[in-house]
C-alpha positions as CSV (number, residue, x, y, z in Angstrom):
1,X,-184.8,57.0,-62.7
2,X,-181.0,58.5,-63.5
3,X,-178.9,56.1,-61.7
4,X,-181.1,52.9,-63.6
5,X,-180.2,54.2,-67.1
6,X,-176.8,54.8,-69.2
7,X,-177.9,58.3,-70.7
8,X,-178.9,61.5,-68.4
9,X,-182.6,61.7,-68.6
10,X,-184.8,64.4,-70.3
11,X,-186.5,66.7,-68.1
12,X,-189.6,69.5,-68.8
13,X,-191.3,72.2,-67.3
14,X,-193.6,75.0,-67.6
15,X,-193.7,78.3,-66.4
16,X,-194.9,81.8,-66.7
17,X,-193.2,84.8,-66.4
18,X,-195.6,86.2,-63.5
19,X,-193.5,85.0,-60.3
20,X,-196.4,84.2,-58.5
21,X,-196.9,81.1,-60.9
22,X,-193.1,80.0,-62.2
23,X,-191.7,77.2,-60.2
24,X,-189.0,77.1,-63.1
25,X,-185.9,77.9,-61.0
26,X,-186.8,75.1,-58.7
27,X,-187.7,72.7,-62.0
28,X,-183.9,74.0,-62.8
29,X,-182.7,73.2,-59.4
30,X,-184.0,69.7,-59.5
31,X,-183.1,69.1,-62.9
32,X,-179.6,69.7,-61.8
33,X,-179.3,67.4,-58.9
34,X,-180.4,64.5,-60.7
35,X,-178.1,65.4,-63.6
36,X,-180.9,65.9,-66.2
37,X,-180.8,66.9,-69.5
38,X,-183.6,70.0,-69.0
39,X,-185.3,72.2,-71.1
40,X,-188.3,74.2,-70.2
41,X,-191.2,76.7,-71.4
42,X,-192.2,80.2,-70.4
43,X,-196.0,80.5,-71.6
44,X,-197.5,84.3,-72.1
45,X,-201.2,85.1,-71.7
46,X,-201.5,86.0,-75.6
47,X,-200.2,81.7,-76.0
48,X,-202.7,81.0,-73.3
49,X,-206.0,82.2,-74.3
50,X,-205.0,81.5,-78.2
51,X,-205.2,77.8,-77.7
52,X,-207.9,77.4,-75.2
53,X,-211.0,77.1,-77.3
54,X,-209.3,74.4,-79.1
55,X,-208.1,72.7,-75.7
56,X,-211.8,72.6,-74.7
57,X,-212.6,70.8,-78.0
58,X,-209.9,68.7,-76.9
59,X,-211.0,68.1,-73.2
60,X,-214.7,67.6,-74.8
61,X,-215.5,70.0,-71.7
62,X,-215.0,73.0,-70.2
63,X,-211.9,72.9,-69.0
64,X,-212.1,72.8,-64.7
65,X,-208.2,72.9,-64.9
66,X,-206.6,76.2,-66.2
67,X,-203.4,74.1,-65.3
68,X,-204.5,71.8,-68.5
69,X,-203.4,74.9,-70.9
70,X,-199.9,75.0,-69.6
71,X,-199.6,71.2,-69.2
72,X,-200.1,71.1,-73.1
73,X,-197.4,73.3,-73.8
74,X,-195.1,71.3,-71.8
75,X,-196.4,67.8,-73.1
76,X,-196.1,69.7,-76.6
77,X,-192.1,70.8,-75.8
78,X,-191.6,67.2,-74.7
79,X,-193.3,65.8,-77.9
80,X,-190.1,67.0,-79.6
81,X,-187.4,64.3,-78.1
82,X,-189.1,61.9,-76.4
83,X,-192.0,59.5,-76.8
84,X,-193.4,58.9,-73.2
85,X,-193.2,60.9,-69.9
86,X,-193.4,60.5,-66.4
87,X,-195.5,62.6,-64.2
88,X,-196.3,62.6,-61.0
89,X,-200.0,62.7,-60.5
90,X,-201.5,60.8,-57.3
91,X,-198.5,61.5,-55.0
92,X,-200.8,64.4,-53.3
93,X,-203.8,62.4,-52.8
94,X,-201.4,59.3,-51.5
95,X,-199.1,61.6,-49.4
96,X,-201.7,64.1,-47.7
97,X,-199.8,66.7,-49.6
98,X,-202.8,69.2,-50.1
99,X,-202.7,72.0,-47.5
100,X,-206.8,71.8,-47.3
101,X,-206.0,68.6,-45.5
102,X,-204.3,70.7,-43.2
103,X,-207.2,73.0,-43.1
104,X,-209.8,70.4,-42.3
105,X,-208.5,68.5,-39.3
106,X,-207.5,71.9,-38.3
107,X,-211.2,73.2,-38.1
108,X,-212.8,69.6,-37.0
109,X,-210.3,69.5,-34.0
110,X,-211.0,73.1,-32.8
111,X,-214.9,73.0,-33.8
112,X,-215.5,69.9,-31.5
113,X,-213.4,72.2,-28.6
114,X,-215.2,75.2,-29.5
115,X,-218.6,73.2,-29.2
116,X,-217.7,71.7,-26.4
117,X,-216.7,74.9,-24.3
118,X,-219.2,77.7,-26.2
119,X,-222.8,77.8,-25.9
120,X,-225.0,77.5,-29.0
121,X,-226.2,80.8,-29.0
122,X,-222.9,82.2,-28.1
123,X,-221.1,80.8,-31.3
124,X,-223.1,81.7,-33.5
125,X,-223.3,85.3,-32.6
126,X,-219.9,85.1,-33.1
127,X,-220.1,83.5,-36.5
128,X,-222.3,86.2,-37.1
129,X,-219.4,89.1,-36.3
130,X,-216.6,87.5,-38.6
131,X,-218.6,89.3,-41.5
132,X,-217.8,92.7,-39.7
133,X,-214.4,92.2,-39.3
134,X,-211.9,93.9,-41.8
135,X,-211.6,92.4,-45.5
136,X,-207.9,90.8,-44.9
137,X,-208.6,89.3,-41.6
138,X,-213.0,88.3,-43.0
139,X,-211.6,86.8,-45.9
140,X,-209.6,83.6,-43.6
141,X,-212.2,84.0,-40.6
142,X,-214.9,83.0,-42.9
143,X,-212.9,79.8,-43.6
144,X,-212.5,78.8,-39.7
145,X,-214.7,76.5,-37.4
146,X,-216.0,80.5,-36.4
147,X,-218.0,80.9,-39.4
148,X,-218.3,77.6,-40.9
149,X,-221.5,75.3,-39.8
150,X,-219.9,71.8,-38.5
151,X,-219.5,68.4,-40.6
152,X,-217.6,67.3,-43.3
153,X,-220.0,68.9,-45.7
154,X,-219.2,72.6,-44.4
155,X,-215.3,71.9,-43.6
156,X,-214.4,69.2,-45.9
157,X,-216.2,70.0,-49.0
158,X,-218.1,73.8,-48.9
159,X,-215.2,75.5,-47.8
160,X,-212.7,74.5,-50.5
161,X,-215.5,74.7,-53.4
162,X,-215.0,77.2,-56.1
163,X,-219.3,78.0,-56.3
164,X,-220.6,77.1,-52.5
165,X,-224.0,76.0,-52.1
166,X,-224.5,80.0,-50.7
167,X,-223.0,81.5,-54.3
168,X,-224.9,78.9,-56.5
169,X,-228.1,80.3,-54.7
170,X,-227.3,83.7,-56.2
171,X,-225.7,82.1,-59.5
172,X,-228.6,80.7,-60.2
173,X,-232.0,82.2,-61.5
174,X,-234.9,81.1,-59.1
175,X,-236.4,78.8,-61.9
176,X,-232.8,77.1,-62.6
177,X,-232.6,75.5,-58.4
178,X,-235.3,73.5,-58.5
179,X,-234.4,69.8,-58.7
180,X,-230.9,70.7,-58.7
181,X,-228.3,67.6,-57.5
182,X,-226.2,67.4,-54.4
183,X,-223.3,68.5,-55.4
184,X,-222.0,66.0,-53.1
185,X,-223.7,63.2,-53.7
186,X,-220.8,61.0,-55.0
187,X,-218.3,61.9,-52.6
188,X,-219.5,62.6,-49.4
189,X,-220.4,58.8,-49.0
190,X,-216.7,58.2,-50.1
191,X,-215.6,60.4,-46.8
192,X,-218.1,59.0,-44.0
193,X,-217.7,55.4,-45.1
194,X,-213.7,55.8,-44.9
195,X,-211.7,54.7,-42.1
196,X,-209.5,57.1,-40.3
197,X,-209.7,60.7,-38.9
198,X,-210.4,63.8,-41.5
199,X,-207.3,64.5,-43.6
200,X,-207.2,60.2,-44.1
201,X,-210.9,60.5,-45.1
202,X,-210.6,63.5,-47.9
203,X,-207.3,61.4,-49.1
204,X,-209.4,58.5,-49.5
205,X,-212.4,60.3,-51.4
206,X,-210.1,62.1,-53.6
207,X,-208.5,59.0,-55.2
208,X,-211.4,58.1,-56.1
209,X,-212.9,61.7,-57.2
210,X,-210.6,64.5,-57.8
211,X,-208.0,62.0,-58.4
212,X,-209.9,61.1,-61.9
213,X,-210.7,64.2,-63.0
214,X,-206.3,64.8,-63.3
215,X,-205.7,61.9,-64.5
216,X,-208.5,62.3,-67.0
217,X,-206.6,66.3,-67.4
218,X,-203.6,64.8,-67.8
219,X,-204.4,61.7,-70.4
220,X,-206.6,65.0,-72.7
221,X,-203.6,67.5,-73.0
222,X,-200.7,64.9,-73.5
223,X,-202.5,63.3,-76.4
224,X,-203.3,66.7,-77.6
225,X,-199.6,66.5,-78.4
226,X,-199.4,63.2,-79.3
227,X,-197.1,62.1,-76.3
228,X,-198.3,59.5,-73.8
229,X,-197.7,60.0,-70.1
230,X,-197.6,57.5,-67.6
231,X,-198.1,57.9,-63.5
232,X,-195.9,55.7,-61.1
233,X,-197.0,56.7,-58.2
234,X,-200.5,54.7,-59.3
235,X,-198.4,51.9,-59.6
236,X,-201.3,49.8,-57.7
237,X,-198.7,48.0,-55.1
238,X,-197.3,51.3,-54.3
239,X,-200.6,52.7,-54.1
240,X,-201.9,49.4,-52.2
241,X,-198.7,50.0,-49.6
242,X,-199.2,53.6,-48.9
243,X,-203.0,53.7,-48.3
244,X,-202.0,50.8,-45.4
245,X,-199.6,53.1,-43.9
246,X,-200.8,55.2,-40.7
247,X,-201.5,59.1,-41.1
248,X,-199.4,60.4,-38.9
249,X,-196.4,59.1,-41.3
250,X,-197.8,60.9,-44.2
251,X,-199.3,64.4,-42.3
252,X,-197.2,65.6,-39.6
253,X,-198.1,68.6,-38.0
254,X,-197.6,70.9,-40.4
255,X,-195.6,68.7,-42.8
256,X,-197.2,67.3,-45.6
257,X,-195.8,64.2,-47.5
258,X,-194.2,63.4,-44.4
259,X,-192.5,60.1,-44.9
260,X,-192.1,61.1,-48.9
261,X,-189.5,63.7,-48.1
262,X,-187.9,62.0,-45.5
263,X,-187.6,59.0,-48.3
264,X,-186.0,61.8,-50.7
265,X,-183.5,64.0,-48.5
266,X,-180.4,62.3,-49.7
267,X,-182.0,63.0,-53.6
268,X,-184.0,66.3,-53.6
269,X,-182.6,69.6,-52.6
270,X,-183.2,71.3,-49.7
271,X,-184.7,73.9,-50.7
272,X,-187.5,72.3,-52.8
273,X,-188.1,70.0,-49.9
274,X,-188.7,73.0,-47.1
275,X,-190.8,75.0,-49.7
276,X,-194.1,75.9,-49.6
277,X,-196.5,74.4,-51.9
278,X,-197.9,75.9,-54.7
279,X,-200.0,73.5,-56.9
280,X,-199.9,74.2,-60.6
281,X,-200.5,77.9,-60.3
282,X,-201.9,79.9,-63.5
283,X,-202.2,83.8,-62.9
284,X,-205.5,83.8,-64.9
285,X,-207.3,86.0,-62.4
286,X,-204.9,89.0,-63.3
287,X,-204.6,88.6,-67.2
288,X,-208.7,89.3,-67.2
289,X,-208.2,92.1,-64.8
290,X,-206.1,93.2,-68.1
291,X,-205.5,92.9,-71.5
292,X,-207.8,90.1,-71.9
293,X,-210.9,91.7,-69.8
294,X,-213.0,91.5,-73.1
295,X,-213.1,87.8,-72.2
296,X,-215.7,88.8,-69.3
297,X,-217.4,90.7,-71.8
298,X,-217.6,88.5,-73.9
299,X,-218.7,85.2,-72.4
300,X,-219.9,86.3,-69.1
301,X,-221.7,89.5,-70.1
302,X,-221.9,89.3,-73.8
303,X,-225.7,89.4,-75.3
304,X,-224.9,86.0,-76.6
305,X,-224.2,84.3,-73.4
306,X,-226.9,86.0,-71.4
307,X,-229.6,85.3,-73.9
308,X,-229.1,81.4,-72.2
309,X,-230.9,82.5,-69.2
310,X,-228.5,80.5,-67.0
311,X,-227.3,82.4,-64.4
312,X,-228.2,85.9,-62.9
313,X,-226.7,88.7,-65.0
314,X,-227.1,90.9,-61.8
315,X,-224.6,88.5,-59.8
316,X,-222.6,87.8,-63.3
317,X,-221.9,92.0,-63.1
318,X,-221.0,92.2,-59.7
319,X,-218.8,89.3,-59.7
320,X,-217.2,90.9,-62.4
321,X,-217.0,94.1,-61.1
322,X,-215.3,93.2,-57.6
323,X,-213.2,91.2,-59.7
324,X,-211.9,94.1,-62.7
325,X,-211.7,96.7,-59.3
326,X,-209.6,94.2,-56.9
327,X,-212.2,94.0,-54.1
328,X,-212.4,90.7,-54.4
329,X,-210.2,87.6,-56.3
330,X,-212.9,85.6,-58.3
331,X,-210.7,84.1,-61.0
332,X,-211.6,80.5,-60.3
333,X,-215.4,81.5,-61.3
334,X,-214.9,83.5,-63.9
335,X,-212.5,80.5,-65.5
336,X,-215.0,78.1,-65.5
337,X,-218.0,80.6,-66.7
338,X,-215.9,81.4,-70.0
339,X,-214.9,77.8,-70.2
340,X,-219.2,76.7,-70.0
341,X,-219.5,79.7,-72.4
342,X,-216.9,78.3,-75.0
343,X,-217.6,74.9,-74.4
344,X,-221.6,75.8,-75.3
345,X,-220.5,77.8,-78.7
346,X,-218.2,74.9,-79.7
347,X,-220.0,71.4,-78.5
348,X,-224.3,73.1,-79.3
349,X,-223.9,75.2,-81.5
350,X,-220.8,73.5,-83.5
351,X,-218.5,77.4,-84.0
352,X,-215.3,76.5,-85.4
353,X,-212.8,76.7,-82.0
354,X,-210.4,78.9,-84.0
355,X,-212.8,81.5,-84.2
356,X,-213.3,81.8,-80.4
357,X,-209.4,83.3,-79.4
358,X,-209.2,86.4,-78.8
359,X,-208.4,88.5,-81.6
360,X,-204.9,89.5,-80.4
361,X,-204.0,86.4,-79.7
362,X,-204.4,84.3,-82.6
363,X,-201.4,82.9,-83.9
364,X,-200.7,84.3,-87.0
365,X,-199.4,83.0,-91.0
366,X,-196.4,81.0,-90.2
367,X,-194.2,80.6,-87.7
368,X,-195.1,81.7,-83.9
369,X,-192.3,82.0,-81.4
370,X,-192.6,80.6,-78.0
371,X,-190.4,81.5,-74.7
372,X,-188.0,78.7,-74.6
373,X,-185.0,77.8,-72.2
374,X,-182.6,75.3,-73.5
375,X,-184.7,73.4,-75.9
376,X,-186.1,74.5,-79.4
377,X,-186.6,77.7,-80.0
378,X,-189.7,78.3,-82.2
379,X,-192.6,75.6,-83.2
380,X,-194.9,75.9,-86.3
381,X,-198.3,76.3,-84.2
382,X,-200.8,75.6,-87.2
383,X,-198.7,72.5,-88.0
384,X,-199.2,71.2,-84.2
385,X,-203.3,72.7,-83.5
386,X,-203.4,70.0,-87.3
């Protein structure tokens, strides 16, 4: 895109100041090479939980995503100069670029082996053992063709879900799993019917599944900022050309997007080519372990959301618990329960979204200040949440 225009291009990011979840310094490094005119956002955990109840009225939702808070503080930095963006949703799913592709050949190859060289009885005795094994080494083995039952539905789809069919079993009050859908239903036909071997199969499913739900992520937040985005790797003859291409172009051995970086060397640094990925990381799990743990208490464990009946408020406390204590990393759960719990209060019972942040974070009379790196410094947050 900067060599085909006359001006430098403008380029945004998001960040946060947990390095765990700031790619900013490689956003920097990229900006750089391509001679961009960059600015970029740092986004606190006061910003964060201030604006989600009005991004799930926004999402009409609960908000699957915690990525889709920080991508509307980006969308709402680039609001200020420019008109449209491009993003770069699709190049994942296209590419093989997701490392549970990786995972699940991984475990299909070595589960047909282990099959194929173990007796029945033998594996799953051993299967068995990987819950006695120490919590650092448990926590992986339980992800291997050791533990796991074999198919797709185990190594594809079980093993990367954030409530497995096992945890939903405990989520869920005995009266709530009756005539309870596959989970699976839509996309496990997508996976057998596709050509190719395992990580070629999950690509092809998630275009069609996962793929939607971004784009759908991604459409939601930018509007919330009145700024249109727009996806050229969906372009449907590059999408149309890629898909045709063989696997082994796209995943390598260990090297996803295969043929993608070899296509960029000459243009991306080094350094953001050879990295590992990292997704659109959000360090949720650690802002409710604390300033914001009255969040839990509030719409997991809160009289209010356990008068629904929904869930077990045994489980509920003990995921909790191993969560506050760092026993155990549940953040993707407890996301989505306080997202169901907002989304209820706002969507059924029609409470005002504004009323729902967290008393220290809602923005106050005025102006609000926001972390920002060469770009505008301060934005007038009730003007934009109008």
């Amino acid at each position: 895109m900067a060599a085909q225009v006359h001006a430098p291009v403008r380029s945004f990011s998001v960040g946060f100041s947990e390095s765990e979840a700031n790619e900013l310094p490689y956003a920097r490094l990229a900006a750089e090479a391509a001679g961009a005119e960059h600015r970029d956002i740092s986004v606190s955990a006061r910003q964060f939980f201030a604006v989600l109840p009005r991004l799930v009225w926004h999402e009409d939702e609960p908000i699957a995503f915690p990525s889709s808070v920080p991508l509307y503080f980006v969308s709402r930095l680039a609001a200020e100069h420019v008109k449209v963006v491009l993003t770069g949703e699709g190049a994942d799913e296209l590419f093989l670029g997701y490392n549970r592709y990786r995972v699940a050949a991984w475990n299909e190859r070595l589960a047909a082996a282990w099959a194929a060289i173990v007796p029945g009885g033998a594996r799953g005795a051993i299967g068995r053992s990987v819950e006695s094994l120490p919590p650092a080494i448990r926590r992986y083995a339980r992800r291997t063709f050791l533990a796991l039952p074999p198919g797709a539905r185990s190594h594809v789809f079980e093993n990367f879900a954030v409530f497995p069919e096992a945890v939903q079993r405990r989520l869920f009050p005995e009266a709530g799993r009756s005539g309870r859908r596959d989970p699976y239903a839509s996309v496990l036909p997508l996976y057998e019917q596709a050509p190719g071997d395992p990580p070629a199969r999950m690509g092809h499913a998630d275009l069609q599944t996962y793929l939607v739900e971004l784009l759908m992520k991604q459409d939601q937040m930018s509007m919330a900022a009145s700024i249109e985005s727009r996806v050229p790797f969906l372009d449907h003859e590059l999408v149309e050309h890629v898909a045709a291409l063989p696997r082994n172009l796209k995943l390598r051995g260990l090297k996803t997007k295969a043929i993608l970086r070899e296509a960029l060397k000459d243009l991306v640094p080094r350094p953001i080519l050879t990295r590992r990925k990292m997704g659109f990381p959000v360090p949720v799990g650690g802002w409710l372990r604390g300033p914001f743990r009255p969040l839990l208490q509030e719409f997991i464990l809160g009289a209010r959301a356990l008068s629904r009946g929904r869930f077990e408020p045994a489980f509920l406390q003990r995921l909790v618990a191993e969560h506050v204590a760092g026993t155990a990393n549940h953040g993707d759960r407890l996301w989505l329960l306080i997202n169901l719990e907002i989304w209820q209060r706002v969507f059924v019972e029609g409470q005002d979204p504004a009323s729902l942040a967290p008393p220290g974070s809602r923005p106050s009379q005025g102006r609000r200040a926001l972390t920002m790196e060469g770009g505008v410094s301060h934005v007038d947050a009730e003007a934009r949440a109008q």
